[in-house]
Structure formats: C-alpha cells, structure tokens
BAROGU-501494 format. One line per field, with one value per residue (C-alpha): residue number from 1; z, y, x; chain. Coordinates in Angstrom, 1 decimal. Layout:
BEGIN
k: [NUM	...]
Z: [Z	...]
Y: [Y	...]
X: [X	...]
c: [A	...]
//
This chain:
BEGIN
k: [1	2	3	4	5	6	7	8	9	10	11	12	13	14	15	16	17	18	19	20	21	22	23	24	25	26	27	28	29	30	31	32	33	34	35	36	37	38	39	40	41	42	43	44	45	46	47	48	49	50	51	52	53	54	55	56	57	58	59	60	61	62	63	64	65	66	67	68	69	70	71	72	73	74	75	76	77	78	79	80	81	82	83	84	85	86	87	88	89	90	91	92	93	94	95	96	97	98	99	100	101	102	103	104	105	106	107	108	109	110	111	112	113	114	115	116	117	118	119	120	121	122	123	124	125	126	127	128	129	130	131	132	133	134	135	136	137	138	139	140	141	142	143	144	145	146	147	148	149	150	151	152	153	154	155	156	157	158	159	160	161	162	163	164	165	166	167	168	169	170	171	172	173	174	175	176	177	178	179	180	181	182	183	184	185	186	187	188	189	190	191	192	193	194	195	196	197	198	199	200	201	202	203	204	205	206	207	208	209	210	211	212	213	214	215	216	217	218	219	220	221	222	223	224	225	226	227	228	229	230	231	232	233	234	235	236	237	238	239	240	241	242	243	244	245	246	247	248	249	250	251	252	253	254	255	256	257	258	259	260	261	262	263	264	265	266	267	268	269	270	271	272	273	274	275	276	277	278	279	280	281	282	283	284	285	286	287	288	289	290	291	292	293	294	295	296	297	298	299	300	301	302	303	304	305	306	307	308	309	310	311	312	313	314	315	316	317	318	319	320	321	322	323	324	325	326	327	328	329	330	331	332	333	334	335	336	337	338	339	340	341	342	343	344	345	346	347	348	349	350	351	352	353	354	355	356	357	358	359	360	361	362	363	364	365	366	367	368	369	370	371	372	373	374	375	376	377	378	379	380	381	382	383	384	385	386	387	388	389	390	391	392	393	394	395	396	397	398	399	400	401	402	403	404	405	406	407	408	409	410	411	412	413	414	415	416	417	418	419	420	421	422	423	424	425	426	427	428	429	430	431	432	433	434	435	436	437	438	439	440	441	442	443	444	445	446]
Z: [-22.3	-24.8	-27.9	-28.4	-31.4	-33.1	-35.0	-37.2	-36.8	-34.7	-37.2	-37.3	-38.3	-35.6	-32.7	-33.3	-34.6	-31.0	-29.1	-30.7	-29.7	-26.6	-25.7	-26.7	-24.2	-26.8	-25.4	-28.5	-28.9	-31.0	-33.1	-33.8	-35.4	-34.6	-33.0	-33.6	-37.6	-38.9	-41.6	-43.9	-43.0	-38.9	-36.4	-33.6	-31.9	-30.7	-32.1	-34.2	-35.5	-38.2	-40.2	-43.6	-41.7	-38.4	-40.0	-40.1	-42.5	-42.4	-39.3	-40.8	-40.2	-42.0	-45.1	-45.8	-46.2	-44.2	-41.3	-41.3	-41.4	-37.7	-36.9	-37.6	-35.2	-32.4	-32.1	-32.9	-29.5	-31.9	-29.7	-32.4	-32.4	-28.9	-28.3	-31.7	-29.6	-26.9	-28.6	-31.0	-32.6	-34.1	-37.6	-38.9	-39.5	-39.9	-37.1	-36.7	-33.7	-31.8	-33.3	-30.7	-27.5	-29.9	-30.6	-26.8	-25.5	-27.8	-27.1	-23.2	-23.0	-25.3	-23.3	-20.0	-21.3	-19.5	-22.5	-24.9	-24.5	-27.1	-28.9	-30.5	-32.9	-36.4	-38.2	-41.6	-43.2	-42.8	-40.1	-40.7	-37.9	-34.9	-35.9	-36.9	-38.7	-41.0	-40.7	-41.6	-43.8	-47.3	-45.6	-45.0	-44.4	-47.3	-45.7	-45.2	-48.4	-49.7	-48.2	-49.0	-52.3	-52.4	-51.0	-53.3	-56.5	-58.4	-59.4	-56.6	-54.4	-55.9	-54.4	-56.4	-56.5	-59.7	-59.4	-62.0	-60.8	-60.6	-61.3	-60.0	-62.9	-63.1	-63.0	-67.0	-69.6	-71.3	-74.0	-74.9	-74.2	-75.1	-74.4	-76.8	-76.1	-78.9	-82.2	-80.7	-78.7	-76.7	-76.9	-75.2	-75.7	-71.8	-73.4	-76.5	-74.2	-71.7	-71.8	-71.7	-74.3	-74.1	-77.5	-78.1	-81.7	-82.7	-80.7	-77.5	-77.4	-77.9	-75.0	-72.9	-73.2	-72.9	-69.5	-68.9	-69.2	-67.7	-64.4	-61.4	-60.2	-56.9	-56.0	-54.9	-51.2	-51.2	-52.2	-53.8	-57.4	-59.9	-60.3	-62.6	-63.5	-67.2	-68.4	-65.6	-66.9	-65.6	-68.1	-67.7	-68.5	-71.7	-73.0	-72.4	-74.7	-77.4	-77.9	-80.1	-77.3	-76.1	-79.0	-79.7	-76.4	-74.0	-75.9	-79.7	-81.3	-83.0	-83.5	-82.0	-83.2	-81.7	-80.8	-81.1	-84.3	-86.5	-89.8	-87.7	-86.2	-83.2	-83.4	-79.7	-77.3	-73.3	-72.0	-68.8	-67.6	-64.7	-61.8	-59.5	-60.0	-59.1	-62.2	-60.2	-60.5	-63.5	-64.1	-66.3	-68.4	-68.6	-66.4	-63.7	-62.8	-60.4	-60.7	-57.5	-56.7	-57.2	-60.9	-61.6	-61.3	-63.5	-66.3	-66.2	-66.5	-70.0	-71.2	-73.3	-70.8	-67.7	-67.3	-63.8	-62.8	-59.8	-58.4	-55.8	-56.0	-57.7	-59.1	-57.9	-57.3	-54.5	-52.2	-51.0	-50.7	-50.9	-52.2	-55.1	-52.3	-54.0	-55.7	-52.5	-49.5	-48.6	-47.1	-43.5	-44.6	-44.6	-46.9	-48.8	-49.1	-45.9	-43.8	-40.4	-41.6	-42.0	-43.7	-42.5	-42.8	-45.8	-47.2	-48.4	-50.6	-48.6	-48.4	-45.8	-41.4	-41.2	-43.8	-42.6	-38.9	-39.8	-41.7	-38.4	-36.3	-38.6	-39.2	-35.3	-34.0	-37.2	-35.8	-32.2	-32.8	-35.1	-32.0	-29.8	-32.1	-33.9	-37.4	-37.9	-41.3	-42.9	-42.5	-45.2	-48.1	-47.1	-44.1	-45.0	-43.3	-45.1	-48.5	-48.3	-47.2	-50.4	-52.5	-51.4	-51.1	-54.4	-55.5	-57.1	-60.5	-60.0	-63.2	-62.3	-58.2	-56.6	-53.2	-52.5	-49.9	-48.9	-50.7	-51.5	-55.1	-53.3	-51.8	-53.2	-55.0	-52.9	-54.5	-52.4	-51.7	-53.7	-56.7	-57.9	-54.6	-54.8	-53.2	-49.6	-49.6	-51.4	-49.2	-46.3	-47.3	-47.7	-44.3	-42.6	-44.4	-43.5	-39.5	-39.3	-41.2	-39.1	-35.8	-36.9	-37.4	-33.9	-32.3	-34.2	-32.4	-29.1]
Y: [-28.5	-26.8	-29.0	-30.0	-28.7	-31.3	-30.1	-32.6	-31.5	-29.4	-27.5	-23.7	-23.0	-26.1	-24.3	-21.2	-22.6	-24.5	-21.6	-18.7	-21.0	-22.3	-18.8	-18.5	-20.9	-24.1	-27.1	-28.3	-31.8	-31.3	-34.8	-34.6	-38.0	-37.0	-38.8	-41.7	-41.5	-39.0	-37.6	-37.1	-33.3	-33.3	-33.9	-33.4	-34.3	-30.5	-28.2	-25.6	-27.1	-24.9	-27.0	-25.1	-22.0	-19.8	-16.8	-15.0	-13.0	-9.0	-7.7	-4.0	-3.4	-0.2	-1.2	-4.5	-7.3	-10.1	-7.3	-6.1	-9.8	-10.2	-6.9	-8.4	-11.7	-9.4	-7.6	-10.5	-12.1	-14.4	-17.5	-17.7	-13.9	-13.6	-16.8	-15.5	-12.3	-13.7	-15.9	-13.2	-13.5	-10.7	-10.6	-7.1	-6.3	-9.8	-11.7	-14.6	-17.1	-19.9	-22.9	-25.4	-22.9	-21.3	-24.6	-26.1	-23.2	-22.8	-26.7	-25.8	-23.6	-25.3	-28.3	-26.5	-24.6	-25.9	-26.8	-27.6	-31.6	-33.7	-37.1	-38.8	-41.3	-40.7	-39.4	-41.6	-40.2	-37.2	-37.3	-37.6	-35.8	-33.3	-30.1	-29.9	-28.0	-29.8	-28.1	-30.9	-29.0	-29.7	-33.0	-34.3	-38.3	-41.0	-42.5	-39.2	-37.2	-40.5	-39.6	-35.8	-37.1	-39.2	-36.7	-33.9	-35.1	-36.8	-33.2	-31.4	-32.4	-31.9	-33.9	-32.4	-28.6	-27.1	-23.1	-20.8	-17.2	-14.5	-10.5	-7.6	-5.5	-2.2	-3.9	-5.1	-2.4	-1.9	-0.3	-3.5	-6.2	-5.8	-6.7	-9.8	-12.9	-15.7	-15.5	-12.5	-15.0	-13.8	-12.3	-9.2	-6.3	-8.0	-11.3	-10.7	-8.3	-10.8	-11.3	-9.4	-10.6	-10.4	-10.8	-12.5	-12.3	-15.2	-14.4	-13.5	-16.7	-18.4	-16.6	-17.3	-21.6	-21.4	-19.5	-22.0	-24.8	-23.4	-22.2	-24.0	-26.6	-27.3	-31.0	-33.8	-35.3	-38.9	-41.5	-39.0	-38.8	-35.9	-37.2	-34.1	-33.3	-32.9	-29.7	-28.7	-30.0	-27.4	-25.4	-27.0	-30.4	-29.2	-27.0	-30.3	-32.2	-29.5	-26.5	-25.7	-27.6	-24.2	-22.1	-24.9	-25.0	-22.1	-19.8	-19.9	-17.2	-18.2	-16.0	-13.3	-9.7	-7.2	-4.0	-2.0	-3.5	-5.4	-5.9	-8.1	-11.7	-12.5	-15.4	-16.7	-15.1	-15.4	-14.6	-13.8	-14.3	-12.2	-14.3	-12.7	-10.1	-7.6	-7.6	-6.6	-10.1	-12.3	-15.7	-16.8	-18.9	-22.5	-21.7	-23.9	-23.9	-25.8	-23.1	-21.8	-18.7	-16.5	-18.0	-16.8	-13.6	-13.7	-16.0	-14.3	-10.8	-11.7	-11.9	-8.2	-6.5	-8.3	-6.5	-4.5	-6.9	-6.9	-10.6	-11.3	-15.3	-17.2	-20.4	-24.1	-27.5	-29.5	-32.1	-30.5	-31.1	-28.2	-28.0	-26.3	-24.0	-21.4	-24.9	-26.2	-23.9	-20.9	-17.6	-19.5	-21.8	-24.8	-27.4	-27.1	-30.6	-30.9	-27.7	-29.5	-29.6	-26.5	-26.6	-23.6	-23.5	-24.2	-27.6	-24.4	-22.5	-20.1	-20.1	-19.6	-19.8	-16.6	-17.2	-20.5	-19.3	-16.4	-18.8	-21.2	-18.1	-17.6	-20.7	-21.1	-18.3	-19.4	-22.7	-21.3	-19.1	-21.4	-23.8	-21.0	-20.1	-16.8	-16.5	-14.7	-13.2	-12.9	-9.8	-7.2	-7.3	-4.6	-6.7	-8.8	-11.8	-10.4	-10.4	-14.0	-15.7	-13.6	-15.2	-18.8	-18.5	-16.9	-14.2	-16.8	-18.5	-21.7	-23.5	-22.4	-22.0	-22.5	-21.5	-17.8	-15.3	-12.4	-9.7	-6.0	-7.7	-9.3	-6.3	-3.7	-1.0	2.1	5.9	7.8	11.2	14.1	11.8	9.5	8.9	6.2	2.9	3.0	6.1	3.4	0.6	2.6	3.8	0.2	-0.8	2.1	1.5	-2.1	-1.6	0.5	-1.8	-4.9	-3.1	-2.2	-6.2	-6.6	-4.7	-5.9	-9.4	-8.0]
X: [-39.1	-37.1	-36.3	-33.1	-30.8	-28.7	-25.0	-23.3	-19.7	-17.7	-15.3	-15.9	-19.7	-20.6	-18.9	-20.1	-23.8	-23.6	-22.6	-25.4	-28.2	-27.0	-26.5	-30.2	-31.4	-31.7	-30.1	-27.2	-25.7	-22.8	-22.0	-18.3	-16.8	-13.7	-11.0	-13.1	-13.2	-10.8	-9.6	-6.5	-6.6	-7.2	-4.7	-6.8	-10.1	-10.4	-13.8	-13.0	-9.4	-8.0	-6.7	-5.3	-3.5	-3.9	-5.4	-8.3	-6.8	-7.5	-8.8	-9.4	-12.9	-13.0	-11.9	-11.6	-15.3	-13.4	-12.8	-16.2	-17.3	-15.1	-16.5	-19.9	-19.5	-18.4	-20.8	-23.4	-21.2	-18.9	-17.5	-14.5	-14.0	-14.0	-11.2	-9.0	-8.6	-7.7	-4.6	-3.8	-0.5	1.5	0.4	0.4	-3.0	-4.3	-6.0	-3.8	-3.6	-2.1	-4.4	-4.0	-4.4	-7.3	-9.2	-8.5	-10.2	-13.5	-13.4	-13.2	-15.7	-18.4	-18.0	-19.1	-21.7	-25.2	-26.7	-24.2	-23.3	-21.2	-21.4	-18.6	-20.7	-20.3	-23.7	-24.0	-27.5	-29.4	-31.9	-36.0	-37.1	-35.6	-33.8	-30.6	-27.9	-25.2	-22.2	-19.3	-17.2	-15.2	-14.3	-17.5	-17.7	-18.3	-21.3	-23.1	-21.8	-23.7	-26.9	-26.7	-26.6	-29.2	-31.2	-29.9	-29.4	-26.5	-25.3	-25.8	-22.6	-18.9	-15.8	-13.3	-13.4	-12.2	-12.5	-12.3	-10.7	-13.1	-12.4	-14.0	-16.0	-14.3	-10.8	-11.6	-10.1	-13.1	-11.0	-9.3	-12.4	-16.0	-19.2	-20.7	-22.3	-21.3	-23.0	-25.5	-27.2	-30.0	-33.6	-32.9	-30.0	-28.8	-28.6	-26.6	-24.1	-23.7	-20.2	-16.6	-14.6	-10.6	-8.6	-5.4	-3.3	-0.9	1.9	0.0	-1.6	1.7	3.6	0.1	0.5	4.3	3.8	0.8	2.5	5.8	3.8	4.2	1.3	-0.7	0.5	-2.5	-2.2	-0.7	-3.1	-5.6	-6.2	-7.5	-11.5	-11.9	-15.6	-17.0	-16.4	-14.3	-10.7	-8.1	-6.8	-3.6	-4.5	-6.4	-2.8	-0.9	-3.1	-2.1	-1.1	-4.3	-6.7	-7.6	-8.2	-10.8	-12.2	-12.7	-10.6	-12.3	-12.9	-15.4	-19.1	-17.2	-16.6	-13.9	-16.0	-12.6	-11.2	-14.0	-11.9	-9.4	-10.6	-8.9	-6.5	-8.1	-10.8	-10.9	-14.7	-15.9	-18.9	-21.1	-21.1	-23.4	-26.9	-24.8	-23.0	-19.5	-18.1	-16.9	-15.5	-12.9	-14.8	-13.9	-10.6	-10.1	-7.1	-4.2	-1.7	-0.3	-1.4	1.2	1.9	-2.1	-1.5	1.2	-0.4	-3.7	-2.8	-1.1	-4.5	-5.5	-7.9	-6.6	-3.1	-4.4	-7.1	-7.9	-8.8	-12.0	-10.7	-8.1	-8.7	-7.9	-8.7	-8.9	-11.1	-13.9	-17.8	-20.8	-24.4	-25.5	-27.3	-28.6	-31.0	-31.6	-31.2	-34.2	-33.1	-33.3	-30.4	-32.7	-32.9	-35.9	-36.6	-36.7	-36.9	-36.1	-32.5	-30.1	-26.8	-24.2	-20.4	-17.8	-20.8	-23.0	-20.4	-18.4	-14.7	-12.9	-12.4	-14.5	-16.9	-17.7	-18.0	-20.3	-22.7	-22.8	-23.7	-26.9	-27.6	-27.1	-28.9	-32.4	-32.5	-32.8	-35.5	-37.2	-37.3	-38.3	-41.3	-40.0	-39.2	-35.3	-35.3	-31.3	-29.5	-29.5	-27.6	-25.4	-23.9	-21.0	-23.0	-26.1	-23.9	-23.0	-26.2	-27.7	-24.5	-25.8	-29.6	-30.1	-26.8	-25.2	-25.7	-26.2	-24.9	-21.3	-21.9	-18.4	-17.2	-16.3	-15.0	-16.7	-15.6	-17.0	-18.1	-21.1	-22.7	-25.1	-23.4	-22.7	-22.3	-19.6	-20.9	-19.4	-18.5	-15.8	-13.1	-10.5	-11.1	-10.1	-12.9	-15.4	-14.5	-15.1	-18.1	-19.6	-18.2	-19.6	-23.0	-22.8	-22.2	-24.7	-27.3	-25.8	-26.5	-30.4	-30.4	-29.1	-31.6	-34.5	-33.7	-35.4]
c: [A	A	A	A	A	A	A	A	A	A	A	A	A	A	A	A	A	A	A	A	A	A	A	A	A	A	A	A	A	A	A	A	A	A	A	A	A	A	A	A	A	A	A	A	A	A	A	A	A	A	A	A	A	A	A	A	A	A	A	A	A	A	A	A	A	A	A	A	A	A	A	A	A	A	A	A	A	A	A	A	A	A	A	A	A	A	A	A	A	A	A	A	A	A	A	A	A	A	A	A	A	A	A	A	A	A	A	A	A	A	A	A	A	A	A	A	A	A	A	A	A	A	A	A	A	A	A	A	A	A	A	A	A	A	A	A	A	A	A	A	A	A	A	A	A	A	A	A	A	A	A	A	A	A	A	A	A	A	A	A	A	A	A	A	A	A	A	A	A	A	A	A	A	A	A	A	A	A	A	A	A	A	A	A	A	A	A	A	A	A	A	A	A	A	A	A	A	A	A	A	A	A	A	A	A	A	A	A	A	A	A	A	A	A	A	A	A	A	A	A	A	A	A	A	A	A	A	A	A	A	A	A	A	A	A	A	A	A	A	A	A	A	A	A	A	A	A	A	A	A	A	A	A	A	A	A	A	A	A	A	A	A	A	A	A	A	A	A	A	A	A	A	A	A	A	A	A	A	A	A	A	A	A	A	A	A	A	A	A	A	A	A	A	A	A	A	A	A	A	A	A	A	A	A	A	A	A	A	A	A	A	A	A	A	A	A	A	A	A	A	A	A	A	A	A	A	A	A	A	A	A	A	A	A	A	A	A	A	A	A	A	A	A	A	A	A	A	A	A	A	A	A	A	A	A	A	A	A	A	A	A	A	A	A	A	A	A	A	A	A	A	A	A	A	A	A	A	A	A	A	A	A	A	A	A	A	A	A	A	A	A	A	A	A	A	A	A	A	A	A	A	A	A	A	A	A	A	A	A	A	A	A	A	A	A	A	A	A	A	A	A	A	A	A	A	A	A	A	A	A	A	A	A	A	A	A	A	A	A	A	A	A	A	A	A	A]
//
C-alpha cells in the first residue's frame, strides 16, 4: 500500500501540493485548523482562501515572470490555474477571480478526489516520522511556529517582516553612483566593489527626511503591535528619532569615496547591496520601510542614481512567518534536519498567491515521487518555478533573506540575438527560453 502524504494547511501551496500528488496516485490527508482555530486574517474555513486580494496579477505569459509562472502550472496540470480560469473576472490583462466561488470549488473538488481526505485538528509540533509537507503560510499557528523554532533555531523564523525594496541592476545610473565597498573592505577586487553607492549633498538629504517623514504609513491590525527586529527599524522610525539618525546609521558617508567627484565628500550615502548570485538585484541597505507603496516610489527615487529605477519589490512590514530556507531547505524543498519533512508555499520565502502555489506544486509532486521511489530533481533555472526554488535553496543571501516575487531578476541572464533590443524583446526572449526548458522538465517526468 502506498504511503500516505501528510499537508499541514490548506491555503494555496497545500491545495495545490494535495492535488499534484494525489493526481500521482499518493493518498493526501490535508490538516487544515481552520474553522476550528482561526485567524485574524481568514473569514472562511474554505482551501485555498485568498485572503489579501483576488488577483493573480499579470496573466501575460510572453512577457511578464508571474505569467510565465501561470503558464508554468498549466501546463504542469495546476489545480489553482485551472479553477482561476474558470471564475475569471474582467481584469485587463491580470488573472483576477471571484474568491469565494474560486476557493468553494478547489475546496469541492479536493474533497472528492479518491485519495485526498481532510482533518480539521490543529497540528502543534512538527512530526518525527511519516512524510509530510508544511505549507501553513505567513500566518502560521503559535504552538507550531514554536516548534519550527525549536527545531530551526532562535533566528531562523521572523514574525514581523520588515523588507527592504529591491532594484533591478541596470535601472542604477552608474554615472551618478559607484561601485565601493566601505573603507575598501575585502580581499579580492569583488569584495572591495561590492556595493553601489548613491550620494546625497546637504540639501538633498534634507528634502529626502522631510518627504520621509511627510509620506504616508502602512497602519498595524487592531490589537497588534510593531515587535521590530535588531537592525531592522524602518527607516521611518529611525528619521523620527532625528533628523541626523540616518546620516549616522544606514546613510553615513563615512570610508566612502565618490568615483565621479573625489575632492567632494558626500554629506550622506545610500548603499545597495547584490541580493542574489546573479548580480541583477540590489537592496536598499538598511531600508525597511512601512511606507505605502505608492509614496516609495516617490521617496526613493529622490535618492541620486535612483531617479528611473526600476523596482523588482517594494519595501514593508507586516506579520508574517518563513525560514531562513536557503540555511535549512535542499534543492528537494526538504528540511535538512530532517528530510522527512518539506516546507512549500509563502513559510519558505516567496511572495505572493502564485509564488506560493507554484512552490506547493513542487513540493507536491517531490514528495510524491519520493514516496513512490524516484528522485525529482528541481526545474532549471531558466523556469520561473526553477528561478524561485534556486532563490530559496541557495540564490539568495541568507543574512538578509526576505520574501520575494518572481521576477526576470532571478533568472540566468539571457543575450537577445542581434544585440541590444528594448525590454519587451528581452523579456520575451527569457519567457520563450523558459517554456521551452519547462516543457523538457515535463517530459523528463515519464
């Protein structure tokens, strides 16, 4: 008899984990505490409740990573893909859908699936023996969280999500910032280069904290409070402590040279740092932020060098819990502690309904084959699914790991044929390249 496959939690990377390997012929208990313990955030005891907003944002698989990511699950035989479609809103060209019909139907049809059954009792510690996937989301349990922990290390699970804002590369004026790590550090040329460096005079600081502290803020829920983490105080907080707080924090300029004008030391200095091995993404450094969005755009692109950058995530703060997984996660999405248990979904670092999904459908369809006696091996890099399980099992630094959306910043550089073409001509070279890789993946599954 076929072993059973165990899912703790029935959000969007549960379903569709439950549905890839029951489709696989591996009997799935899903353990879903909802409607018996719920949270601040549900409303529902439905699978697959989308809770933040009823979008899957940008269905434009020829240009765009989140469209090649649905393009991905659909042709991988996506559960969530399949039932967005089918209570498809009109959205322009994003995939938006009616969230109660869309969650009462994946809940539907999981629930008379053969081999998929259900259990309502809350799992509180993570299990010694069986196979299972965790897949409980930012809004993971107390008792649980605890044992995750425990298991994990003290600094290894984050309740409170501060997020620095991220740029792509080749958006940086180069002529404006430069390339300097602080007082030379390093052994190697790589080292002492390893950051872009953004200078600000007097009166461009100045206008940069009054439009700081002017811009408007992201609110907490009732009844929750601001447990900020060491060294991750929102920028905002630190500017209200002082209108110099940030030239002697994240923005001194001290050890630092301008490239384009060394006779003249900056009055304050914003860094970015690389935040993948690609080198095509970089973080704000020491900028989390609780600005709305749409004041972050306008605040950060005050900064010299930033006036046209283009943004792969804005920054926040909010409840949430993931793993540090590129520490504790292998290339299977298992926890290398103990390999019986996988982690998929929004707990491992993505961002996002799609993201989150796309993890449960690897995660779903590894732990099936594992139990089936085959090994699955992660798609390639150039697959938007391959891209982010890269990002979390090893892409990522882990010292400033934070959640992310797929994006074309996380996948192997491409060269467009016959030389330099604007974007949509890039972008459409990586989704073509990634379709075809994705399909090879497919078919290499038997």
């Amino acid at each position: 008899m076929t072993e059973t496959l165990n899912i703790i939690g029935g959000g969007m990377a549960g379903s569709e984990a439950a549905w890839q390997a029951a489709e696989a012929g591996v009997p799935v208990t899903i353990h879903e505490m909802r409607p018996k313990v719920g949270t601040f955030a549900h409303t529902g005891s439905d699978f697959a409740e989308m809770v933040c907003s009823n979008s899957f944002r940008s269905d434009d698989d020829e240009r765009n990573a989140v469209g090649l990511l649905h393009w991905e699950m659909r042709a991988a035989n996506g559960l969530l893909m399949r039932m967005a479609e089918k209570h498809r809103l009109p959205a322009g060209g994003a995939l938006a859908v009616d969230r109660e019909a869309f969650a009462a139907e994946v809940t539907a049809t999981l629930k008379s699936h053969p081999l998929v059954s259900t259990s309502y009792e809350e799992v509180t510690s993570l299990p010694s023996s069986g196979n299972w996937i965790v897949a409980t989301g930012p809004l993971t349990s107390g008792a649980l969280a605890q044992s995750i922990r425990a298991e994990t290390g003290a600094d290894s699970l984050a309740f409170f999500d501060a997020i620095a804002p991220i740029v792509y590369a080749d958006t940086v004026d180069m002529s404006v910032a430069w390339m300097q790590s602080r007082y030379d550090k390093g052994e190697t040329e790589e080292e002492r280069t390893a950051y872009m460096n953004c200078p600000m005079n007097k009166a461009q600081y100045e206008a940069f904290i009054d439009a700081l502290l002017a811009a408007e803020k992201t609110e907490f829920h009732e009844g929750e409070t601001a447990g900020y983490f060491d060294g991750c105080l929102p920028i905002e907080v630190m500017a209200e402590r002082g209108r110099e707080t940030l030239r002697h924090g994240p923005m001194k300029p001290v050890g630092l040279t301008n490239a384009h004008d060394p006779a003249n030391k900056p009055y304050a200095v914003v860094q970015l740092r690389r935040d993948n091995a690609l080198g095509t993404l970089y973080n704000i450094v020491g900028f989390q932020t609780k600005m709305k969005y749409g004041a972050q755009g306008t605040v950060f692109r005050m900064i010299p060098g930033l006036e046209n950058a283009n943004f792969a995530r804005l920054g926040g703060i909010h409840r949430n819990t993931f793993i540090n997984s590129p520490t504790l996660l292998d290339d299977r999405m298992r926890l290398k502690s103990r390999p019986n248990i996988r982690f998929a979904g929004q707990i491992t670092g993505v961002e996002g309904y799609v993201e989150s999904a796309a993890m449960g459908l690897l995660a779903g369809r590894m732990a099936a084959a594992g139990i089936m006696g085959r090994d699955l091996a992660p798609p390639p890099n150039e697959t938007a699914m391959g891209s982010l399980i890269h990002h979390i099992t090893g892409g990522a630094e882990a010292k400033t790991f934070q959640p992310m959306n797929v994006n074309f910043g996380l996948f192997p550089p491409i060269d467009v044929k016959g030389g330099r073409k604007g974007r949509k001509d890039r972008y459409k070279a990586y989704t073509d390249r990634g379709k075809e890789a994705f399909v090879q993946w497919l078919a290499g599954q038997g």
